[in-house]
Backbone of each chain as ProteinMPNN parsed JSONL, in Angstrom:
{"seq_chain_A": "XXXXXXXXXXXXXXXXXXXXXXXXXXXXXXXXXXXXXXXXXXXXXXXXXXXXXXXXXXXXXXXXXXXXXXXXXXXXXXXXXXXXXXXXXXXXXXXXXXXXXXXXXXXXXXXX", "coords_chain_A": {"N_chain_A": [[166.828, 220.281, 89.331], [166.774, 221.674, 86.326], [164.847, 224.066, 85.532], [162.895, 226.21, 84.008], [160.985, 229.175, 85.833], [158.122, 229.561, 85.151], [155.691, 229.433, 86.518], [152.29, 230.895, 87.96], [152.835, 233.165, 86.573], [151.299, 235.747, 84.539], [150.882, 236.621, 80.735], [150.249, 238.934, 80.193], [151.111, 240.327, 82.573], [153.77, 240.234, 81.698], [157.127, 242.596, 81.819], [157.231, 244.163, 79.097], [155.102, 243.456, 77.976], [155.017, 242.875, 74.838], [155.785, 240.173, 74.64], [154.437, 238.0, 73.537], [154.282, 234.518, 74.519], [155.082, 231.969, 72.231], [153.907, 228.281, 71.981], [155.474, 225.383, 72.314], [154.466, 221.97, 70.791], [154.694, 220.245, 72.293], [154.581, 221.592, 74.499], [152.346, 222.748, 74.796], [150.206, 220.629, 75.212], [151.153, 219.945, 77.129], [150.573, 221.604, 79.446], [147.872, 221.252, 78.81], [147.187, 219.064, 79.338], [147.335, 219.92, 82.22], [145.804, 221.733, 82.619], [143.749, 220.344, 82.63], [143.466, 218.626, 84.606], [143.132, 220.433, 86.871], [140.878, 221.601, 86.643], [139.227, 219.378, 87.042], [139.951, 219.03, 89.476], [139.337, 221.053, 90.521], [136.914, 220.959, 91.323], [135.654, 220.368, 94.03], [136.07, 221.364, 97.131], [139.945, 220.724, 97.903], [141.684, 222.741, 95.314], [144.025, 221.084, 94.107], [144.118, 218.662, 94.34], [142.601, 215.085, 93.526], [139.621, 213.754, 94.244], [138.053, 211.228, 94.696], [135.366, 211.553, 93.316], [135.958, 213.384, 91.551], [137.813, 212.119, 90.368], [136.735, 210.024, 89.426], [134.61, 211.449, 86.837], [136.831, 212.956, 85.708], [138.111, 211.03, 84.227], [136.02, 209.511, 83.107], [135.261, 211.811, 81.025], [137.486, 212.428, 80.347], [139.475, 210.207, 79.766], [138.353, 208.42, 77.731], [138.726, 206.326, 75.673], [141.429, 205.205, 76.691], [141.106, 203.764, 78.81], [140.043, 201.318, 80.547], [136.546, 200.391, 81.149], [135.443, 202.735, 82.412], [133.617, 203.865, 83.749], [132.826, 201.97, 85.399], [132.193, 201.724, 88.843], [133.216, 200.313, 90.805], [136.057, 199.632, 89.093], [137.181, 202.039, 89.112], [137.338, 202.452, 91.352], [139.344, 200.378, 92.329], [142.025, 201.539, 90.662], [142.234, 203.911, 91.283], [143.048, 203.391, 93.809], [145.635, 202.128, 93.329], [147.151, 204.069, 92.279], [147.063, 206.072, 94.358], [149.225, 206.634, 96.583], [149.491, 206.958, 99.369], [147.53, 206.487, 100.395], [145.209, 209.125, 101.344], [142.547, 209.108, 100.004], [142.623, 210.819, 98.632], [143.888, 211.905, 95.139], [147.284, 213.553, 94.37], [148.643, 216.037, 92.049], [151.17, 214.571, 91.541], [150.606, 211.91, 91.494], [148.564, 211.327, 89.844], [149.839, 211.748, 88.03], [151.821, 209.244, 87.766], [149.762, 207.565, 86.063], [149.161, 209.171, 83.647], [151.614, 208.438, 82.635], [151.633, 205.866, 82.48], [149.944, 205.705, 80.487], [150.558, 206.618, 78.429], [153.437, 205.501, 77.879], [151.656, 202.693, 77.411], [150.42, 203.565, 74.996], [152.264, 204.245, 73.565], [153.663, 201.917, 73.006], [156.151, 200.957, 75.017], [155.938, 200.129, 76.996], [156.035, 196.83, 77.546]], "CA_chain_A": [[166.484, 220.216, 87.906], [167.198, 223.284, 85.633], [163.866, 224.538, 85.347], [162.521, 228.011, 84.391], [160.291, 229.226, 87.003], [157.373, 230.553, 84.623], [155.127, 229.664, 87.489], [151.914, 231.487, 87.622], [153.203, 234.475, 85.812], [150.526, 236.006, 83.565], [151.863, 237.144, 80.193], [150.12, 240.696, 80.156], [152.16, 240.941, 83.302], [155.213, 240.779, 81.472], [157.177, 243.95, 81.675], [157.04, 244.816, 77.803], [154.075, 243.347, 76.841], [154.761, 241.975, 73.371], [156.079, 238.584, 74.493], [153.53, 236.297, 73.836], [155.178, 233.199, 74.429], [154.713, 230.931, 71.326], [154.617, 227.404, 72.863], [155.857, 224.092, 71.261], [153.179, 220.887, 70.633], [154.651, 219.365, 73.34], [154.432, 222.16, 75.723], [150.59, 223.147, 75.111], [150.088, 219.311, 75.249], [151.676, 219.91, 79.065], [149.652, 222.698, 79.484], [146.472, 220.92, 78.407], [146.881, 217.721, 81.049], [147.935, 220.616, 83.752], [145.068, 222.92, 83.505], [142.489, 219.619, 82.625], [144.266, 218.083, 86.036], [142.791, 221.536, 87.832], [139.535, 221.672, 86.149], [138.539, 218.54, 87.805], [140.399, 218.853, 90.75], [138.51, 222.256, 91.57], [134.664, 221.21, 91.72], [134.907, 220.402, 95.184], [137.43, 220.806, 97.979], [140.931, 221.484, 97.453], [142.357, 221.707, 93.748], [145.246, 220.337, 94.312], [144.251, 216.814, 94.474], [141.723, 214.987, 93.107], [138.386, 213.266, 95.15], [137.303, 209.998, 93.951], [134.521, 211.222, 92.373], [136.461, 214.093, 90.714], [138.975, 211.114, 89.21], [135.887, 209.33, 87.997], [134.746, 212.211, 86.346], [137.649, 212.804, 84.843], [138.803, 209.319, 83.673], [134.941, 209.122, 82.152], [135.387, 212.354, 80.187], [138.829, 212.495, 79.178], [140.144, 209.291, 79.203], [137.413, 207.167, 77.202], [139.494, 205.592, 75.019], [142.589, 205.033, 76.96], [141.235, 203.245, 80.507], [138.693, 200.251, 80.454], [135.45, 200.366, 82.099], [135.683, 203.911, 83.246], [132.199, 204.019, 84.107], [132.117, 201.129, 86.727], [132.648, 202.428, 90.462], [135.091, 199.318, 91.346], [136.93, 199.431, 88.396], [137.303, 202.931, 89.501], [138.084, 202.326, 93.051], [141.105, 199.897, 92.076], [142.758, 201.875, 89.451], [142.726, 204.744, 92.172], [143.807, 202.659, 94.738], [146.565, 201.689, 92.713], [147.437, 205.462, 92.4], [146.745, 206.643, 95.762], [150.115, 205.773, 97.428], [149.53, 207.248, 100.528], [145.756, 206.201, 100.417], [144.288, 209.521, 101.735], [141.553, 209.291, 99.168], [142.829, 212.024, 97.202], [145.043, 211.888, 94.556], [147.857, 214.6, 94.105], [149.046, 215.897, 91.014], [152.291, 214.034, 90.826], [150.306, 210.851, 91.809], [147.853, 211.303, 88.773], [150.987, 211.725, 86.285], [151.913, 208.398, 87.236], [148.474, 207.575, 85.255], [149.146, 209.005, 82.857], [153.084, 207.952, 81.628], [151.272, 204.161, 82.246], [149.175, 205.138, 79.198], [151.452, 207.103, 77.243], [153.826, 204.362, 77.449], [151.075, 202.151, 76.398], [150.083, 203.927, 73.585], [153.735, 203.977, 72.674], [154.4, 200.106, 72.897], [156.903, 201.233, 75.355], [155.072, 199.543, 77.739], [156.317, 195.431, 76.76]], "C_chain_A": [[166.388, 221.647, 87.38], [165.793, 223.649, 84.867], [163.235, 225.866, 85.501], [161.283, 228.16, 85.278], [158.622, 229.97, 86.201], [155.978, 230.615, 85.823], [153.391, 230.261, 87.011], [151.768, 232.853, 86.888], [151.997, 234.831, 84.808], [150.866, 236.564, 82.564], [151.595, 238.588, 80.37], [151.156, 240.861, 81.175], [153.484, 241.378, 83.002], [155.996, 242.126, 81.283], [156.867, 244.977, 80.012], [156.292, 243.679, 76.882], [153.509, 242.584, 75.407], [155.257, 240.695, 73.615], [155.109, 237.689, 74.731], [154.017, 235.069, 73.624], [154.222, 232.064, 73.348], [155.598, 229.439, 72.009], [154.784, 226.184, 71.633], [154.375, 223.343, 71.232], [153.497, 220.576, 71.63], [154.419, 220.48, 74.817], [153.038, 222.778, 75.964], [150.057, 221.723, 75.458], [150.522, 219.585, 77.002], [150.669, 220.835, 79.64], [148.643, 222.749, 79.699], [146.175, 219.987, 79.471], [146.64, 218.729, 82.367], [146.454, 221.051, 84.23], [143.655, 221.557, 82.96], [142.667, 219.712, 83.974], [143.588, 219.218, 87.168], [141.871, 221.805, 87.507], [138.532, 220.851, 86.525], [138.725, 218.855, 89.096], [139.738, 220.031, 91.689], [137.177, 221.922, 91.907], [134.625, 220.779, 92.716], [136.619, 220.691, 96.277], [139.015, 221.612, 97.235], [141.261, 221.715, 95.715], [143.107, 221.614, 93.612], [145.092, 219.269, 94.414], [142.519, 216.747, 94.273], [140.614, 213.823, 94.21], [138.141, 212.387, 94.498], [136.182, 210.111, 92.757], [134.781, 212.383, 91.329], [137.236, 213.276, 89.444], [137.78, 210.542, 88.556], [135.194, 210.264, 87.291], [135.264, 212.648, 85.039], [138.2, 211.538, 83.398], [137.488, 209.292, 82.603], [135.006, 209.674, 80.692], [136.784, 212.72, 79.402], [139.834, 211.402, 79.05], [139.184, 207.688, 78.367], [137.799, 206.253, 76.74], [140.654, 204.915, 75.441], [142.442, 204.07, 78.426], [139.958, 202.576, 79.965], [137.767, 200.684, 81.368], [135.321, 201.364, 83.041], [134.816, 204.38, 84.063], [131.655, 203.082, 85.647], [133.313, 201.409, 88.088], [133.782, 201.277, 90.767], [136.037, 199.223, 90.497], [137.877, 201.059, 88.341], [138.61, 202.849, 90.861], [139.377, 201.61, 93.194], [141.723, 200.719, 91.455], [142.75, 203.374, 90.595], [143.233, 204.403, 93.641], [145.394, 202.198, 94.743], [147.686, 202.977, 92.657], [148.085, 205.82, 93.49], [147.405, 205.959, 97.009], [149.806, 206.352, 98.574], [148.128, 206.77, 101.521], [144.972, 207.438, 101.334], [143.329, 209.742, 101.026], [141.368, 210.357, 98.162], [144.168, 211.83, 96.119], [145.666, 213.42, 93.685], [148.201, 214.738, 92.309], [150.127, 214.841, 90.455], [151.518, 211.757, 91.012], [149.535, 210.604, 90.878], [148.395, 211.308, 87.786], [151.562, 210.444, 86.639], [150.903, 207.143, 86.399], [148.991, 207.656, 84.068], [150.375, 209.084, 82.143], [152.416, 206.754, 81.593], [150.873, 204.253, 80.631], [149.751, 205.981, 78.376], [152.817, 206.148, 77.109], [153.057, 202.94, 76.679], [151.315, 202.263, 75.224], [151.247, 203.787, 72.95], [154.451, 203.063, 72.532], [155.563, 200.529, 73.592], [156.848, 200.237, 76.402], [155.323, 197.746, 77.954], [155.781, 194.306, 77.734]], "O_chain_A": [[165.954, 222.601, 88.026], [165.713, 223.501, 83.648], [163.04, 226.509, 86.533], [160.57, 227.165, 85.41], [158.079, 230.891, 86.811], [155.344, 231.657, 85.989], [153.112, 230.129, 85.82], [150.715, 233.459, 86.694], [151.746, 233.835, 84.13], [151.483, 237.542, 82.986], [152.487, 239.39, 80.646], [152.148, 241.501, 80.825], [154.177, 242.264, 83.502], [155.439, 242.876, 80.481], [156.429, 246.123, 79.909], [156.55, 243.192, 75.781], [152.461, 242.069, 75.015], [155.151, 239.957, 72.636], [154.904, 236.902, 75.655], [154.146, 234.621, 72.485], [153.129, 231.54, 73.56], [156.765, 229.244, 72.346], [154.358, 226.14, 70.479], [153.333, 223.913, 71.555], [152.51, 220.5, 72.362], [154.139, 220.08, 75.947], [152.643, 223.218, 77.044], [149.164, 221.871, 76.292], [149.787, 219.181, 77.903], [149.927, 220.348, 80.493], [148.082, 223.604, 80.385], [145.246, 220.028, 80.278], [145.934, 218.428, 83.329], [145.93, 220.951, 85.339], [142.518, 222.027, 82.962], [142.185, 220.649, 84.609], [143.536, 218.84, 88.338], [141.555, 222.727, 88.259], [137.335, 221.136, 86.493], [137.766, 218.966, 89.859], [139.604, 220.088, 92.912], [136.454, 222.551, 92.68], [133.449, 220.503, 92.957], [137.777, 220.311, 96.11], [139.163, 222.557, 96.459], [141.036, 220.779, 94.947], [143.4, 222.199, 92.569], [146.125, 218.639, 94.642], [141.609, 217.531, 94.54], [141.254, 213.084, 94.959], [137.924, 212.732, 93.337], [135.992, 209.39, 91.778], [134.04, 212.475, 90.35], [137.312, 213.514, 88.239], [137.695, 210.517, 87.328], [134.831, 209.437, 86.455], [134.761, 212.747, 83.92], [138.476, 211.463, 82.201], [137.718, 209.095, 81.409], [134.929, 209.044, 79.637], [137.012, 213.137, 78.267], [140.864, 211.534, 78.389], [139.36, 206.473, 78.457], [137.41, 205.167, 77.17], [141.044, 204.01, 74.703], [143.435, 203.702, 79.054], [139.103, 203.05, 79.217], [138.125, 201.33, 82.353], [135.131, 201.142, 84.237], [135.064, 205.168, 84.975], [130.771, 203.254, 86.486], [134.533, 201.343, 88.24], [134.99, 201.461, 90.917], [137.064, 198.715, 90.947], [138.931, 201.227, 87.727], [139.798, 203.028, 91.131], [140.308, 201.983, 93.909], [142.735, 200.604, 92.147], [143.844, 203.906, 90.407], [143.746, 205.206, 94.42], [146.138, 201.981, 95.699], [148.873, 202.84, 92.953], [149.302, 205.898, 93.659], [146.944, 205.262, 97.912], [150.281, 205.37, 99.145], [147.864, 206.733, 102.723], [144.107, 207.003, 102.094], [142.918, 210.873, 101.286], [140.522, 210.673, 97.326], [145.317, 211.626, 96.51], [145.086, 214.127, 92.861], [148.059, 213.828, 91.492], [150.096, 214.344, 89.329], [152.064, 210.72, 90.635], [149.537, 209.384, 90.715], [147.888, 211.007, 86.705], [152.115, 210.104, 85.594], [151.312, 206.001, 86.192], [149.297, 206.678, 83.385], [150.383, 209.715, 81.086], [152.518, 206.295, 80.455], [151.182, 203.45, 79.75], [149.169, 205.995, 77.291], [153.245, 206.134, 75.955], [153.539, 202.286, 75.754], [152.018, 201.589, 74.471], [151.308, 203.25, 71.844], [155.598, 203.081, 72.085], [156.451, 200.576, 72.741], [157.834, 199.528, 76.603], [154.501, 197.35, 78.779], [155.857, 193.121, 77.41]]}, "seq_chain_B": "XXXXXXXXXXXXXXXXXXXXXXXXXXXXXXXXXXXXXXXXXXXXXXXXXXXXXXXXXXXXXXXXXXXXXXXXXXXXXXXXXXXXXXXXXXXXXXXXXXXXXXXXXXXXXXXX", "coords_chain_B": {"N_chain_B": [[147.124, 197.413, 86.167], [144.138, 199.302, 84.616], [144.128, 199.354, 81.9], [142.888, 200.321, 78.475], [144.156, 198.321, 75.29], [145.037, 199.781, 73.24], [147.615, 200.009, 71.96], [149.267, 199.519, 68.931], [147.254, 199.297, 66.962], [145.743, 199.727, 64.157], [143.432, 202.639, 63.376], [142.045, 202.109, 61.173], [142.287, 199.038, 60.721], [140.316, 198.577, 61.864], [137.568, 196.155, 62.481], [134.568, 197.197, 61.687], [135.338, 199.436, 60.61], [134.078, 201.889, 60.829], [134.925, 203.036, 62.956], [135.687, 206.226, 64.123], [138.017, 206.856, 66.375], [137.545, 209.268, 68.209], [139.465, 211.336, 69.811], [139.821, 212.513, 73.363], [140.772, 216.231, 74.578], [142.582, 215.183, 76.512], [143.504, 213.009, 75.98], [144.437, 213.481, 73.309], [146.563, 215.482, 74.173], [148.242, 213.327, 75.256], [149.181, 212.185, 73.159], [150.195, 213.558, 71.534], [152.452, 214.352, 72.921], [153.818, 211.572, 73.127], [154.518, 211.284, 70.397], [156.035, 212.963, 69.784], [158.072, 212.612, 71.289], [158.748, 210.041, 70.156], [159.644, 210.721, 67.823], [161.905, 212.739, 67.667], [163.374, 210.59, 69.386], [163.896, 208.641, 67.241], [165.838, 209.209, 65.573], [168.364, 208.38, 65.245], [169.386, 205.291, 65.844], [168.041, 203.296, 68.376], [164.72, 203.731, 68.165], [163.294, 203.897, 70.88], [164.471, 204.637, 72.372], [166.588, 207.966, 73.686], [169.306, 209.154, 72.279], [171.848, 211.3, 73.734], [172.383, 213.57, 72.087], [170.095, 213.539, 70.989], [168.391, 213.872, 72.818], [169.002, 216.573, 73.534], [167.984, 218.23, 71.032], [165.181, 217.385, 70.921], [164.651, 218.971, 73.765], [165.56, 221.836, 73.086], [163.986, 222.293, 70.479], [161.594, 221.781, 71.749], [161.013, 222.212, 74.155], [161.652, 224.677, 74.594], [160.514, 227.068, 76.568], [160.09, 225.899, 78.894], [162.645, 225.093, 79.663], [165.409, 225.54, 81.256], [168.371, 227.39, 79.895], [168.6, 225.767, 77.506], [170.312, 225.579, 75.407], [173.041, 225.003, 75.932], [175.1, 223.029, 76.126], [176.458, 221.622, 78.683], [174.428, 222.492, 80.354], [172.189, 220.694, 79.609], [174.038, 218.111, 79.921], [173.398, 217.391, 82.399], [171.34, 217.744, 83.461], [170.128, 215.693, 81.569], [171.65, 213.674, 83.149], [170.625, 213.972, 85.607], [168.559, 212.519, 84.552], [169.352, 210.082, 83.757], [168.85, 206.796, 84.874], [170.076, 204.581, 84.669], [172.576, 205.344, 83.781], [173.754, 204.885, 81.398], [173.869, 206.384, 79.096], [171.297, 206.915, 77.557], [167.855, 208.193, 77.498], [164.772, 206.506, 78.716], [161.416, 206.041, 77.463], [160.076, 206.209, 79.667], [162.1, 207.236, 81.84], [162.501, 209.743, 80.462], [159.725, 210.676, 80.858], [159.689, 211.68, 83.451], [161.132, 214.06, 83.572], [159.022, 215.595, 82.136], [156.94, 215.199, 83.894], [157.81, 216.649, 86.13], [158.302, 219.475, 84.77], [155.416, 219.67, 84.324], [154.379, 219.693, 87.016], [155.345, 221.694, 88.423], [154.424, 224.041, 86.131], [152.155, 223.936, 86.768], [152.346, 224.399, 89.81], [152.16, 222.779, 91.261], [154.567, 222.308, 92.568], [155.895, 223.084, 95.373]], "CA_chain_B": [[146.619, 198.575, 85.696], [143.063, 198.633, 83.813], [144.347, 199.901, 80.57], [142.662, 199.461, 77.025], [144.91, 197.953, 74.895], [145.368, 200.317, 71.951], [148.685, 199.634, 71.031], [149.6, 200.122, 67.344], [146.164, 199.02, 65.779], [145.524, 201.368, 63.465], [142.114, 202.827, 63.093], [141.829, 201.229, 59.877], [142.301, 197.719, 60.654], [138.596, 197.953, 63.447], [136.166, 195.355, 61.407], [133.21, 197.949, 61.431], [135.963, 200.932, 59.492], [133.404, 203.68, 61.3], [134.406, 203.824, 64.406], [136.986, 206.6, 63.701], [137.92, 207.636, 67.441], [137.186, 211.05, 68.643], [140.23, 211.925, 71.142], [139.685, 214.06, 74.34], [142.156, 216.876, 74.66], [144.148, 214.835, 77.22], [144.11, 211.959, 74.935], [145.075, 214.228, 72.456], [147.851, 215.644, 74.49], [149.289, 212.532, 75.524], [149.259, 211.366, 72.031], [151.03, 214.424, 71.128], [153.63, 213.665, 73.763], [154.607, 210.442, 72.449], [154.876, 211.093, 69.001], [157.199, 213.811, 69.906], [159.196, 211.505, 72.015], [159.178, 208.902, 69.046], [160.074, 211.316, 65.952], [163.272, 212.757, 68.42], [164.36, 208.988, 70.087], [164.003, 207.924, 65.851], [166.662, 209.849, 64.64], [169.782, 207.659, 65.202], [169.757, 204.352, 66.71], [166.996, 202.784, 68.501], [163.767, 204.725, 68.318], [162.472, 203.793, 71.959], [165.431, 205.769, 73.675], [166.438, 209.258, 73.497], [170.701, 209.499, 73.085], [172.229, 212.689, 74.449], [171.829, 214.637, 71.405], [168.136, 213.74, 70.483], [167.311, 214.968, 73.574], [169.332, 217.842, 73.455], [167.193, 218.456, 70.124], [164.016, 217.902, 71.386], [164.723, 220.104, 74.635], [166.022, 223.119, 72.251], [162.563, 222.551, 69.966], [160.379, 221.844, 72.147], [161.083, 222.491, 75.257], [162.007, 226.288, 74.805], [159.612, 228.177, 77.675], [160.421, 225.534, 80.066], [163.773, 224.554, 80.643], [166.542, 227.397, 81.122], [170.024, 227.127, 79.421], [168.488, 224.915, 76.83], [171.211, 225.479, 74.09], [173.988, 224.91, 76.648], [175.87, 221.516, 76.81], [176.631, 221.529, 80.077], [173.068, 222.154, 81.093], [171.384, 219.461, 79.089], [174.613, 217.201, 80.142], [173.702, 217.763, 84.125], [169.91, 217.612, 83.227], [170.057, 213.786, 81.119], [172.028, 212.798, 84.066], [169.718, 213.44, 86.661], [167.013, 211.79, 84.159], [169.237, 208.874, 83.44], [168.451, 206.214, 86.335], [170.848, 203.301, 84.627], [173.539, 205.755, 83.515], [173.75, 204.435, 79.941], [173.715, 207.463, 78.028], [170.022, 207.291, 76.73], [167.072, 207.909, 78.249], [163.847, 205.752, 78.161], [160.203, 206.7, 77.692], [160.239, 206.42, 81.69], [163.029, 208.216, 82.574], [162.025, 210.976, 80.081], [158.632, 211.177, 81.216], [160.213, 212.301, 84.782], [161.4, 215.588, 83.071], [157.974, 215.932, 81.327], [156.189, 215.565, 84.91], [158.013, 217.716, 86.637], [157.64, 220.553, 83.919], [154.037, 219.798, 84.683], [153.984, 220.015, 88.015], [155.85, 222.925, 88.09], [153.764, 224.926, 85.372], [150.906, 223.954, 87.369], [152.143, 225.388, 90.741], [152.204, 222.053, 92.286], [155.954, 221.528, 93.077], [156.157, 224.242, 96.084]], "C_chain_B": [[145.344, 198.507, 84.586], [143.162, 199.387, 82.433], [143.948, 199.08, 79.233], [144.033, 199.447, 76.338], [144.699, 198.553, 73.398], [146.377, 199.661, 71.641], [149.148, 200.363, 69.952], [148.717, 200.117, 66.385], [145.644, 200.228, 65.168], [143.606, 201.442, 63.185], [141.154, 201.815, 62.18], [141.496, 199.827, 59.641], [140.914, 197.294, 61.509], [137.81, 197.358, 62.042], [135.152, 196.339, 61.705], [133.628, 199.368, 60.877], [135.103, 202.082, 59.987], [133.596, 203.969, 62.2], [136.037, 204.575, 64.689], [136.974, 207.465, 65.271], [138.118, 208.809, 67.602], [138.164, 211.075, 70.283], [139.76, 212.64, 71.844], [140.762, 214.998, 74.233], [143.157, 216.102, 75.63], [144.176, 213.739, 76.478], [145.009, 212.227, 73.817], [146.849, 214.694, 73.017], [149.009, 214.676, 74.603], [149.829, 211.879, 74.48], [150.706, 212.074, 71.343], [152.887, 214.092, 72.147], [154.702, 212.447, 73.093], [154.49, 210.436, 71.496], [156.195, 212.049, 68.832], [158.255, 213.1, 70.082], [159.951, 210.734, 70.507], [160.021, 210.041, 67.516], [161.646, 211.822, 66.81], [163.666, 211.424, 68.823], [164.382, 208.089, 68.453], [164.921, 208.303, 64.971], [167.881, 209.698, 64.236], [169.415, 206.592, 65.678], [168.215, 204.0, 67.045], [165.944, 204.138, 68.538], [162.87, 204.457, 69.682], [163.068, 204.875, 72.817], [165.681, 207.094, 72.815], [168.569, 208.968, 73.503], [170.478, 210.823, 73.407], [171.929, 213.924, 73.618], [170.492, 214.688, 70.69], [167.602, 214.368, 71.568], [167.618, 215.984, 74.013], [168.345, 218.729, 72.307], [166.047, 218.849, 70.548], [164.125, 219.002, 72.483], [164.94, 221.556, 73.906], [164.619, 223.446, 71.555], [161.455, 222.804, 70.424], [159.757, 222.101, 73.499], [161.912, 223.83, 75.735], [161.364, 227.688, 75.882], [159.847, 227.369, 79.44], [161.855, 225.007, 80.557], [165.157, 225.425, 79.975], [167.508, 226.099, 79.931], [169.603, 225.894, 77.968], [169.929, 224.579, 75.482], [172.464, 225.089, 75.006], [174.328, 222.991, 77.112], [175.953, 220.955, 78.024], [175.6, 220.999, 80.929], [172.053, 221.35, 80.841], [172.712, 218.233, 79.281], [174.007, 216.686, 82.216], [171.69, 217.285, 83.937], [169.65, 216.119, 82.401], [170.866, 213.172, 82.163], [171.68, 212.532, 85.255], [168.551, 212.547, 86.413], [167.889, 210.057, 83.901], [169.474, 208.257, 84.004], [169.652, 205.227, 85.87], [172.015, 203.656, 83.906], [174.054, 205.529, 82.334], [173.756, 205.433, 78.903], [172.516, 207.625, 77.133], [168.985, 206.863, 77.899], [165.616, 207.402, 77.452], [162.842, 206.648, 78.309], [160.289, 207.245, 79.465], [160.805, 207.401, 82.286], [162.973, 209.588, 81.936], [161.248, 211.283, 80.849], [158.474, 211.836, 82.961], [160.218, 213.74, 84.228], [159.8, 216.37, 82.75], [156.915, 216.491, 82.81], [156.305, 216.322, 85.782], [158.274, 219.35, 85.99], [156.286, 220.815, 84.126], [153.732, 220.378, 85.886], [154.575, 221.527, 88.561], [155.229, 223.794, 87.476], [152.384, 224.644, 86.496], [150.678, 224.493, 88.56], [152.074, 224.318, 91.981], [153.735, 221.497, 93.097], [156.451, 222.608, 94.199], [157.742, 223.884, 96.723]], "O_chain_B": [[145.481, 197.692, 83.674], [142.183, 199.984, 81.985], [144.281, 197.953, 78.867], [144.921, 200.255, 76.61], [144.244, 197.854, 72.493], [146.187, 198.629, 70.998], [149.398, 201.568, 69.959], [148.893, 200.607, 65.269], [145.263, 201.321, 65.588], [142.817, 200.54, 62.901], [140.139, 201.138, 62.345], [140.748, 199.388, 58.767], [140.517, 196.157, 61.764], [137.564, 197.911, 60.97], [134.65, 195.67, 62.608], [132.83, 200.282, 60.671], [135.376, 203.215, 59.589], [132.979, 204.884, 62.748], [137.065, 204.071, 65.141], [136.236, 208.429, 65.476], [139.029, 209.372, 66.996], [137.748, 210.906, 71.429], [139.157, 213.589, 71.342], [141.795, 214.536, 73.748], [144.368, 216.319, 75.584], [145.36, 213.457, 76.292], [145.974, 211.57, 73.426], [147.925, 214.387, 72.504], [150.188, 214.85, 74.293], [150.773, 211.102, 74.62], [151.735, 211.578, 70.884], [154.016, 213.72, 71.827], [155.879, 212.472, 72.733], [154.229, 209.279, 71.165], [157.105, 211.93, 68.011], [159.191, 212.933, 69.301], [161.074, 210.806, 70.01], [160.762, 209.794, 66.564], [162.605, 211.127, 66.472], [164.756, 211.219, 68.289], [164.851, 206.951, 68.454], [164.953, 207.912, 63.804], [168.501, 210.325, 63.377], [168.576, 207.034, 66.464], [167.293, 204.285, 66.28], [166.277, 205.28, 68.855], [161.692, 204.803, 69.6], [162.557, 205.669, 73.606], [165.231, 207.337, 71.696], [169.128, 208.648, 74.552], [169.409, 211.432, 73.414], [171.44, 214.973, 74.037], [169.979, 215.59, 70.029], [166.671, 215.173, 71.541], [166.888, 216.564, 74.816], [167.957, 219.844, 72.654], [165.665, 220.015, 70.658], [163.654, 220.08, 72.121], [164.263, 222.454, 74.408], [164.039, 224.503, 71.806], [160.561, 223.554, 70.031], [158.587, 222.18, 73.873], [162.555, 224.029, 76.766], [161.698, 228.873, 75.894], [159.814, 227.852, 80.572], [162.084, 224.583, 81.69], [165.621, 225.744, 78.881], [167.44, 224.95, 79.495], [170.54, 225.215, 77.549], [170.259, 223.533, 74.923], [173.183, 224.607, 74.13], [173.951, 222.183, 77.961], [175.506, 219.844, 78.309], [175.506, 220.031, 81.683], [171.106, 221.208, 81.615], [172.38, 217.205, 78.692], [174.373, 215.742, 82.916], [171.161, 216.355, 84.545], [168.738, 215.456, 82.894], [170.808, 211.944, 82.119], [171.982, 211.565, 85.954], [167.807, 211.996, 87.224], [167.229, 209.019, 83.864], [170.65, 208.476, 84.296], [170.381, 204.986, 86.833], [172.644, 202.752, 83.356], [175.105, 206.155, 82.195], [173.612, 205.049, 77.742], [172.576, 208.313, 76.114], [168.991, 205.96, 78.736], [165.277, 207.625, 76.29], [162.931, 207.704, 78.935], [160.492, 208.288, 80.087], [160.313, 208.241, 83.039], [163.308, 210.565, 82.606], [161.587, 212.106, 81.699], [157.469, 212.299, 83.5], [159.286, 214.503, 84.48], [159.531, 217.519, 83.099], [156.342, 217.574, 82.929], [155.335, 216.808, 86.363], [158.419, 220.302, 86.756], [155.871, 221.974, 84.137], [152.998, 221.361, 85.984], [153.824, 222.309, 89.143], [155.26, 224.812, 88.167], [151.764, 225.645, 86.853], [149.594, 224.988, 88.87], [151.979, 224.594, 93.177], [153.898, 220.595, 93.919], [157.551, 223.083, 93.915], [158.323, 224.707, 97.431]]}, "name": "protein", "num_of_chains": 2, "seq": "XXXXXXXXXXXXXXXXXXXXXXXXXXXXXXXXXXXXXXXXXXXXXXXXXXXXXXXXXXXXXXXXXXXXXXXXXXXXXXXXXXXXXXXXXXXXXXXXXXXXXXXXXXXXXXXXXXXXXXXXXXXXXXXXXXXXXXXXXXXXXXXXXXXXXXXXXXXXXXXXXXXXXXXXXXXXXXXXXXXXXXXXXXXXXXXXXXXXXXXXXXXXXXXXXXXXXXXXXXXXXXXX"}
């Protein structure tokens, strides 16, 4: 896939300085899931993948509106079960983005 | 999957008119996401799919920091054909939201 490598790059690093990369809606919107996605995923353990009680956490505070009953531990424990193809009790990044296309197809009646 | 059932109901139509929801930022983002999607896959033809040149569009607009060669035919012909799974010449929410996640995972540092 033809993808630029911006990687961790920091912009000050850039060699001359004045390119502050002006980003699209949709790419601070990427931006915003990425570095939530690592904001949970750091308070314990690796952050690269998220801990059960990092996903509920998460799910409580940033998906209120978008996931039922975010609050109750089994409704928890399925809906990361469901996730958590490999079932080591963590879920990776790419295993947490299929999360959330479910509910951005929702939201977008894409979903039928 | 334990997903609330937003849908299309509009704020407006909740019998108690006050309960004007307060997005999280990843609600926010993902919202942002699929409205993007929808205003590019609305611009010819059905508005669920993306043809070749809506999402040459959106990629050029909005997807300018992450994906090389964007103005290049070629490279958005080679790039909708690894996204399009049923070869049809348009891609769905789904098969977009592949591109979208691996931009993510990628900016995030998780695709080693």
């Amino acid at each position: 896939m033809n993808i630029k490598r911006t990687g961790g790059r920091k912009t000050g690093q850039h060699p001359d300085h004045s390119s502050v990369k002006l980003l699209s809606s949709m790419e601070a919107a990427i931006s915003v899931l990425v570095s939530q996605f690592k904001a949970f995923a750091g308070k314990d353990g690796s952050s690269d993948t998220l801990s059960r009680d990092e996903f509920q956490s998460l799910v409580v505070s940033q998906l209120p509106n978008l996931v039922k009953n975010a609050s109750d531990p089994a409704a928890i424990d399925k809906l990361m079960g469901s996730l958590d193809e490999n079932s080591d009790g963590e879920l990776t990044f790419p295993e947490f983005w299929q999360l959330i296309g479910a509910l951005a197809s929702q939201q977008g009646g894409f979903s039928k």
